[in-house]
SEGUSE-929024 format. One record per atom (N, C-alpha, C): y, x negated, z negated. Coordinates in steps of 0.2 Angstrom, whole numbers, plus 5000, padded with zeros to 4 digits. Example, Ala and Ser with C-alpha at 12.3 -4.5 7.8 and 13.67 -1.06 7.14 Angstrom:
497249344961
497849384961
498449344961
498949364965
499549324964
500049364961
//
This chain:
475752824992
475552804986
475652864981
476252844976
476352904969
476252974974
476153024976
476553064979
476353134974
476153104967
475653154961
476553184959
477153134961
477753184959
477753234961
477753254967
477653344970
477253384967
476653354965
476253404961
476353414954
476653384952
476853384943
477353444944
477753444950
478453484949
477953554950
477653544958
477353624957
476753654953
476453624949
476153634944
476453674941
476953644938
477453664933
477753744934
477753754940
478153804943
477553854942
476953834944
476253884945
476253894935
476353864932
476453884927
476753934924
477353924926
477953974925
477854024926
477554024935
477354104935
476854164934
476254094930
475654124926
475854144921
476554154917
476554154912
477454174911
477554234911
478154264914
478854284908
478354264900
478854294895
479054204895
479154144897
479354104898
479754094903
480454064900
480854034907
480553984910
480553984920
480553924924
480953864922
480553804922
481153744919
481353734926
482153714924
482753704931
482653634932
482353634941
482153574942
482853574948
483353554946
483753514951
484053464956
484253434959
484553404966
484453314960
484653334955
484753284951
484253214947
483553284948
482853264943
482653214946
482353164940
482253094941
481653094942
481153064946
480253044943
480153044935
480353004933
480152984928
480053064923
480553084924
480653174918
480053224921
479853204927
479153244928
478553204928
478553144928
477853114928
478053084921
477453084916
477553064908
476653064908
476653044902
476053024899
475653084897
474853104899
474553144901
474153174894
474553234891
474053264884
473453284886
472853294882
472253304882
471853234882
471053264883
470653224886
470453204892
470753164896
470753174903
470353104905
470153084909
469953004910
470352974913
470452904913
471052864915
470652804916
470952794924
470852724928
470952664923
470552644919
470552584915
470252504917
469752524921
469152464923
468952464931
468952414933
468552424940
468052474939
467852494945
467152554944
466752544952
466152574952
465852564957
465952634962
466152614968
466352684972
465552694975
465552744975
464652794979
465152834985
464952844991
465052874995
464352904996
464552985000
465152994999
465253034995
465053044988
465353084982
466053084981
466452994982
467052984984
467553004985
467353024992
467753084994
468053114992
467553154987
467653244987
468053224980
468053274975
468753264967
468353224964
468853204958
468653184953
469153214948
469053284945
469253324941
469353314935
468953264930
469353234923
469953204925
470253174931
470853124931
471253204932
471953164930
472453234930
472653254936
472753184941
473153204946
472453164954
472653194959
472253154965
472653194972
472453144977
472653154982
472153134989
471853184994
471953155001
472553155006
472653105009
473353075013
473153065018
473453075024
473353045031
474053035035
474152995038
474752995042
474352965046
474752985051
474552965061
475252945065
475152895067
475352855073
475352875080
475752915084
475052945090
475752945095
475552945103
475952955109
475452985114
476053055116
475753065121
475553035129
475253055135
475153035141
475853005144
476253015142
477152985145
477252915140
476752935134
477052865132
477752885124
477852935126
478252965120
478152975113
478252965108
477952935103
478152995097
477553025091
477653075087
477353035082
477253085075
477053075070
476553135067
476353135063
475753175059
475753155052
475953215045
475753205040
475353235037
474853225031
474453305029
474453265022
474553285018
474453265012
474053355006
473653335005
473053374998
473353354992
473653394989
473453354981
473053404976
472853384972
472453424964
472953384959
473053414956
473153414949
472753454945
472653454938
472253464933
472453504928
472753544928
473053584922
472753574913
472153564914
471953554908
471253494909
471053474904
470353404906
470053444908
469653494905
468953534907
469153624908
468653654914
468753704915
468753754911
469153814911
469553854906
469253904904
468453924906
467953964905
467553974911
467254024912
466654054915
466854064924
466754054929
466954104935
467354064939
467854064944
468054034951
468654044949
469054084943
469554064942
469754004938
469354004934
469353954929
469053874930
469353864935
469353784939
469753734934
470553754931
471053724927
471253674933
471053674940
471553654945
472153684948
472653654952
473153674954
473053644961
473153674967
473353614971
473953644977
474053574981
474953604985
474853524990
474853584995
474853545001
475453515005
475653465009
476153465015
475853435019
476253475026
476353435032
476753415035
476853385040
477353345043
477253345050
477653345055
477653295061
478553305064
478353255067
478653215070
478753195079
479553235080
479453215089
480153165090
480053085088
480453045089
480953065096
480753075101
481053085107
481653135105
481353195107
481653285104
482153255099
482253215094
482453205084
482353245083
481453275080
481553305078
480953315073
481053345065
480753345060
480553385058
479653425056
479653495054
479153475050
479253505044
478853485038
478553585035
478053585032
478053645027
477653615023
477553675017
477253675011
476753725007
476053705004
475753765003
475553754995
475553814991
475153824984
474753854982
474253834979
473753874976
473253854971
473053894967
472553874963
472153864964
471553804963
471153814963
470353864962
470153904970
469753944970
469553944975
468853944976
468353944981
468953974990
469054034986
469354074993
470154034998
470454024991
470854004991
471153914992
470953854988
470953794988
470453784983
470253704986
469653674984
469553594989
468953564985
468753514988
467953534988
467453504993
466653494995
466553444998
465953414995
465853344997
465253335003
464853375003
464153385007
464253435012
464653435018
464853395021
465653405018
465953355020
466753345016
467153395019
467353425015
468153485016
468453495011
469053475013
469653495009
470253525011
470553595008
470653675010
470953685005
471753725009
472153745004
472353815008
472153885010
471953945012
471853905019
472153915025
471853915031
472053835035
472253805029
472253715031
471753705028
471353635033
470853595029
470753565035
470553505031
470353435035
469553415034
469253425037
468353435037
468153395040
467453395039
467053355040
466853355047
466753325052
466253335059
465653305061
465753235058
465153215059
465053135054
464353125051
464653065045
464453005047
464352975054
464352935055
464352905062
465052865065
465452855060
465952945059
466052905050
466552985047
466952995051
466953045052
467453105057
467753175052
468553185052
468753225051
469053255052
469053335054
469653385057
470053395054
470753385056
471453425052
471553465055
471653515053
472053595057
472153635052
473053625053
473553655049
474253675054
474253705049
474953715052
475553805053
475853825053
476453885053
476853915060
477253915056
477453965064
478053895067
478053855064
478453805065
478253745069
477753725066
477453655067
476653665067
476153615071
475453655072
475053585071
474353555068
474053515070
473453505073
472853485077
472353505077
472253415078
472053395075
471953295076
471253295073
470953255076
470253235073
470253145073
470153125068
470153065064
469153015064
469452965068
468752945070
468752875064
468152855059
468052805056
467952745059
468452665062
468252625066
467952565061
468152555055
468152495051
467852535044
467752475040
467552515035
468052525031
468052555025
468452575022
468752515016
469252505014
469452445009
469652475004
469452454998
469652434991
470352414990
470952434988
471552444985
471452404979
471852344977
472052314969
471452274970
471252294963
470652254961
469952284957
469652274965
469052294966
469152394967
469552404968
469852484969
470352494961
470452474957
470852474951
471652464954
471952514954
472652484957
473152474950
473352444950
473752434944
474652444945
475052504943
475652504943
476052484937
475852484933
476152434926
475752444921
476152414915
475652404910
475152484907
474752464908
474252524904
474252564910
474552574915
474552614922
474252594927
473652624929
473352594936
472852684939
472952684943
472452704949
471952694951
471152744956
470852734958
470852734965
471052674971
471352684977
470952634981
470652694988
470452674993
470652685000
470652655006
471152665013
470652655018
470752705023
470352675030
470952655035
471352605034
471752605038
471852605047
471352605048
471252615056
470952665057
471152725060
470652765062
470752795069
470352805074
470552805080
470652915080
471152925082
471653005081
471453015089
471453095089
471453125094
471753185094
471853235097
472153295096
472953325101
473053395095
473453385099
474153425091
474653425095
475253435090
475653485094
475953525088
476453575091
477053575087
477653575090
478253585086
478753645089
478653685086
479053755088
478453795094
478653835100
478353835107
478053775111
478153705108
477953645114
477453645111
476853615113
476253565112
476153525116
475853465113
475753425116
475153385114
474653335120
473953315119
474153225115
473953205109
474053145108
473453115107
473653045105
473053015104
473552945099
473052915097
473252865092
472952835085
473152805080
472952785074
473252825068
472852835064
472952875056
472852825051
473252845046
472952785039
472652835034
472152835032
472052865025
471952845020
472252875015
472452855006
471952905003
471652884998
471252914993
471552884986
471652934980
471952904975
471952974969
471752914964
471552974957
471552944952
472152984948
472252944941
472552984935
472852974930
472953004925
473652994923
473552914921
474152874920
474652864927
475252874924
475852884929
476652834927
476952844932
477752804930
477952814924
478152724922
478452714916
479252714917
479352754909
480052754908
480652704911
480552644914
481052604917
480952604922
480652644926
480452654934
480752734938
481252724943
481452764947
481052814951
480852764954
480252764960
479952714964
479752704970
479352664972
479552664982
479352624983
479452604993
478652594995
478452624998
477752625001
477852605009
477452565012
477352555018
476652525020
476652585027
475652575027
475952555034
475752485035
475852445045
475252455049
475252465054
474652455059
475052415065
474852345065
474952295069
474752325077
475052295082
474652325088
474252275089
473952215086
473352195088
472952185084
472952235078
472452245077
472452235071
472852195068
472952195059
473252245057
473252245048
473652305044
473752265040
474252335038
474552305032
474752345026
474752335022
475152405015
475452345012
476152365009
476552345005
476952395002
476952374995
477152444989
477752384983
478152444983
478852414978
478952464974
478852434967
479152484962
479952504962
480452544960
481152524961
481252554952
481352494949
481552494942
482252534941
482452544936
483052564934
483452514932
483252464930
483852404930
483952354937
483752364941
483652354947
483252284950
483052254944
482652204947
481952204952
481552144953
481052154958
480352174951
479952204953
479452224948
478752194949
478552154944
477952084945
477252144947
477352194947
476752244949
476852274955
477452254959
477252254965
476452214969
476452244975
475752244979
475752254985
475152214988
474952254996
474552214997
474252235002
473452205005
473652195012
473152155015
473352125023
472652105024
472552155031
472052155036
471852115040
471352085044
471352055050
471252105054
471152075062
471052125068
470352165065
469752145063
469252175062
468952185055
469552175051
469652205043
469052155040
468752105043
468352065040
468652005034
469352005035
469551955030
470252025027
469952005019
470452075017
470952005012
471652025012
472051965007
472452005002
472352014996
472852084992
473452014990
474052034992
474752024992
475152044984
475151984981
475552004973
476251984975
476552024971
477352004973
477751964974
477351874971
477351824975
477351774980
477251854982
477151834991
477651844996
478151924992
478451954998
478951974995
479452004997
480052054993
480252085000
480452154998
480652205002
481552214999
482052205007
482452195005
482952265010
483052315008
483552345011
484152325014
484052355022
484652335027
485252355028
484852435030
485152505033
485052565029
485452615027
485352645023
485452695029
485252785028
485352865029
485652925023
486252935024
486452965021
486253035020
485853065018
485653145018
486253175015
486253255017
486853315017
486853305010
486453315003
486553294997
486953214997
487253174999
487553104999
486953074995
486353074994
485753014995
486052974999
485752914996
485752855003
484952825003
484752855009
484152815009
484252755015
483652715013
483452645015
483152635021
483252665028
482752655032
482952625036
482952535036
482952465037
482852435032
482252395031
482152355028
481952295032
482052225029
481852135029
481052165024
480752125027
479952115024
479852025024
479852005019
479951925020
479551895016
478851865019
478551825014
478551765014
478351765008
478551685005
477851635007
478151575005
477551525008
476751535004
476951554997
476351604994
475851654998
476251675004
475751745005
475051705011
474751725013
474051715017
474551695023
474251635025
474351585031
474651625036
474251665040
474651705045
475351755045
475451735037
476051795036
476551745035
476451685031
476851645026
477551615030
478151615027
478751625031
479051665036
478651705036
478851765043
479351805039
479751835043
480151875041
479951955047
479652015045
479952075049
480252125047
480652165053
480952225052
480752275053
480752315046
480552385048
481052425048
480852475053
481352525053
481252605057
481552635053
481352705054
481552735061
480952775067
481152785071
481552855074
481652875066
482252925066
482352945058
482852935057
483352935053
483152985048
483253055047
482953105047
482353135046
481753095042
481253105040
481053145032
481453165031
481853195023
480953255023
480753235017
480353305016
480753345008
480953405012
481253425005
480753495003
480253474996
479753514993
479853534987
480753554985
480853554978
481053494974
480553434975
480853364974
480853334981
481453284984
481553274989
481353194987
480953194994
480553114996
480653105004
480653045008
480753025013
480253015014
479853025021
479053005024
479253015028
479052955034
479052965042
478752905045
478952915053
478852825057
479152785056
478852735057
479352665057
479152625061
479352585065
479552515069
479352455064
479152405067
478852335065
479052295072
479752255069
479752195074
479652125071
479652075075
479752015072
480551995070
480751905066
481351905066
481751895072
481351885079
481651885085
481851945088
481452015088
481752075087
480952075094
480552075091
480052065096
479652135093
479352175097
478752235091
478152195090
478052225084
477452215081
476652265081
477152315080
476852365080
477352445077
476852505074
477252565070
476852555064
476952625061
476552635055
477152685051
477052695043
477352755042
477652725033
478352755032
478452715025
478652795021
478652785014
478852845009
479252805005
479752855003
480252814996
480452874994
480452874987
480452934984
481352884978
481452914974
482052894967
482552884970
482852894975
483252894980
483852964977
484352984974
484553034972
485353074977
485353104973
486353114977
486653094972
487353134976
488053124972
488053034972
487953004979
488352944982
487852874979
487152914978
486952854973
487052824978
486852724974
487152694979
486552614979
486252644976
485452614974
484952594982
//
């Protein structure tokens, strides 16, 4: 979901160093969401109204919004049966509404990338990070055929039907080369694509939640051949977290027969449940789609992980819906849970993204799929 908080920080940063008779602002162990996401100066355009998506212009940016993102996470085991993870996330952010003059530098984008993976077996987690302004050589998005590229990562285009997309990224650490096959069509988020995170605040958000994954992954000297399921997130907006919001619990399911799932929790500062919580639920064949308002379900942490900064993250969670939610969900209780503890991305501001387990309340699997939580702080929060 939100993940425009990483971008607002390294914006800021690319700022800094554009502009050098200016002190860096001291971004801390301690900095809150809120202090970097705030209400957006200028003319920029904001998620206000359902709108009609055209593919695939879609895809590619939407440059008056301030912030946007392509996301992928994958689900994948190798030939043994051994279980990893995949993350790639793109973002743009907007420096200013309209381009800043003449030429390839003067885009007035920023963009910063992350990956991830994940070898459950090994425990073990390697993430990196990249920045760069927007410029042809450099980072960018194309629609005709789709790429998106931040210097020698990019997730492109192979073939449009059905959409096919390569990722291949990666450092002297961690490596990806996955190709991303289109099985279902693509779903609409909120209402009619309008996501709504509070009052006056909403997003434009699309998902292909099933995608059949191939490829292969390297962590460190190992590689290895995977195969499996990815979920992709599309999201573009302006308006951002309000002042009594910490942060957010995201969770994207892939059922093993065949359904999905997204469930999203805002986490307020006063600690209550937040009436614009959301999620949507898939059938096996994505033909009956059912969006999930807060009176369906509540997210209830079980098990916490304590990072070396004394954070305590939440990786156990109760998913419990109420007789309200869609027939096949209504009274079920499952548990998700993280399949290694240690999932931590730290990019300046520190957020959790990784795998996670889905069982029933019998302790039966469901399936995997992958959660993020961000507002999670140190020095013993206890949140």
């Amino acid at each position: 979901m939100w993940r425009v908080l990483s971008v607002a920080l390294s914006v800021l940063l690319l700022l800094a160093c554009e502009d050098a008779s200016e002190e860096a602002p001291d971004f801390g162990a301690g900095l809150r969401v809120n202090t970097v996401l705030g209400a957006a100066e200028g003319d920029y355009a904001v998620a206000n109204a359902p709108r009609r998506f055209v593919f695939p212009a879609d895809h590619g940016a939407h440059p008056r919004y301030r912030s946007e993102w392509w996301y992928v996470t994958a689900v994948l085991e190798d030939e043994s049966g051994a279980e990893y993870g995949a993350q790639f996330t793109l973002f743009r952010q907007a420096l200013q509404p309209r381009p800043t003059g003449e030429g390839p530098w003067h885009t007035a984008q920023a963009y910063l990338a992350h990956l991830a993976v994940t070898d459950v077996e090994a425990g073990r987690h390697e993430h990196a990070t990249r920045f760069a302004r927007g410029h042809p050589a450099q980072a960018g998005v194309a629609v005709e055929p789709f790429r998106a590229w931040i210097e020698d990562w990019q997730l492109a285009e192979e073939v449009t039907d059905p959409w096919t997309v390569r990722l291949v990224a990666g450092d002297d650490q961690l490596g990806t080369v996955l190709t991303f096959e289109q099985t279902q069509p693509l779903v609409l988020q909120g209402d009619a694509g309008l996501s709504h995170k509070g009052p006056g605040s909403a997003s434009y958000y699309y998902s292909m939640p099933r995608l059949r994954t191939r490829g292969t992954l390297r962590i460190g000297d190992r590689e290895v051949t995977v195969s499996g399921l990815a979920w992709l997130d599309r999201e573009w907006s302006t308006s951002v977290l309000g002042e009594h919001l910490a942060g957010w619990n995201w969770f994207a399911l892939q059922l093993d027969d065949g359904r999905s799932l997204m469930a999203f929790s805002l986490t307020r500062n006063d600690g209550k449940p937040d009436p614009f919580d959301h999620g949507l639920y898939l059938t096996s064949a994505a033909e009956q789609q059912e969006h999930l308002s807060a009176e369906t379900y509540t997210l209830t942490p079980e098990r916490f992980w304590r990072a070396p900064d004394g954070a305590r993250w939440p990786v156990r969670w109760l998913l419990t819906f109420s007789e309200a939610a869609p027939v096949a969900l209504a009274g079920q209780t499952w548990r998700i849970e993280a399949l290694l503890d240690d999932q931590l991305m730290d990019v300046g501001l520190v957020y959790w993204e990784g795998l996670v387990g889905v069982q029933d309340a019998a302790g039966k699997r469901l399936g995997r799929g992958y959660m993020e939580l961000t507002g999670y702080l140190g020095d013993d929060n206890e949140r």
